[in-house]
N, C-alpha and C positions, 0 to 999 in steps of 0.2 A: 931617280927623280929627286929635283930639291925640296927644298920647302914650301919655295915660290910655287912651283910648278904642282907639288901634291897641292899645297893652296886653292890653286885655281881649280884642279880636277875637283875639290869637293864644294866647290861654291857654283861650279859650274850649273849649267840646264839641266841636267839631272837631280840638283839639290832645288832649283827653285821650281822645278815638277814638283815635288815634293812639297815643298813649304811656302809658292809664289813668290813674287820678289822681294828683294831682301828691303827695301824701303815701306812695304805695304807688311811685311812680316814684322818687324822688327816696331811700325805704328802701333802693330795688333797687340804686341806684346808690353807696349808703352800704355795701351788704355787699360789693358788688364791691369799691370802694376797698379796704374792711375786708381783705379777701382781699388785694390786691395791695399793700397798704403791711404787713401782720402785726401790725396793731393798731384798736382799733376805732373807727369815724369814724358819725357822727350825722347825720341829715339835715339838723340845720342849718347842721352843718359844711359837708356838701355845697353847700347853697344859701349859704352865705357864700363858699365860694368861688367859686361858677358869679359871683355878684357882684362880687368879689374880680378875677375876671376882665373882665367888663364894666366897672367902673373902671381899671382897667392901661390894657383899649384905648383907652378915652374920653382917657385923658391921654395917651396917644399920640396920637393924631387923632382929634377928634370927627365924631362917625359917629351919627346919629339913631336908628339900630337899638340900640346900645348904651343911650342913655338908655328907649328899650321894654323892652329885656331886663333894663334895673333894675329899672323897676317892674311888670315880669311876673315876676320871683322876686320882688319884694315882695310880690306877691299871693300865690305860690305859698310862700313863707315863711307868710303868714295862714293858709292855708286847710290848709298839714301843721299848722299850732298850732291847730286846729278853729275860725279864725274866718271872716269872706267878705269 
């Protein structure tokens, strides 16, 4: 499987079983910040950093999960901007 395709398997229905959809998860996680920083943060702030983080690691030690979890918030960056 590539990375694309592991990608998609873990962003898939079964992952938003899990944590609902990624535009309504990724809000949830933007009000929370919002709340804990006392200013307000965006979902894509939020998904720039969860990326933001996946690079750090990678340039620390490349770890295959890392380049998945790139292009699983790049999906999930598309699909809170209403595209697939």
């Amino acid at each position: 499987m590539n990375i694309l395709e592991e990608a998609n398997r873990a962003t898939s229905k079964e992952r938003q079983l899990d944590y609902g959809h990624p535009s309504e998860n990724m809000e949830h996680i933007a009000r929370i910040a919002s709340a804990i920083l006392g200013k307000d943060i965006t979902y894509k702030e939020v998904v720039a950093i969860m990326i933001a983080t996946k690079l750090s690691r990678e340039t620390h030690r490349h770890k295959r999960d890392n380049l998945v979890d790139l292009a699983g918030y790049a999906w999930v960056w598309a699909k809170c901007e209403g595209e697939e």
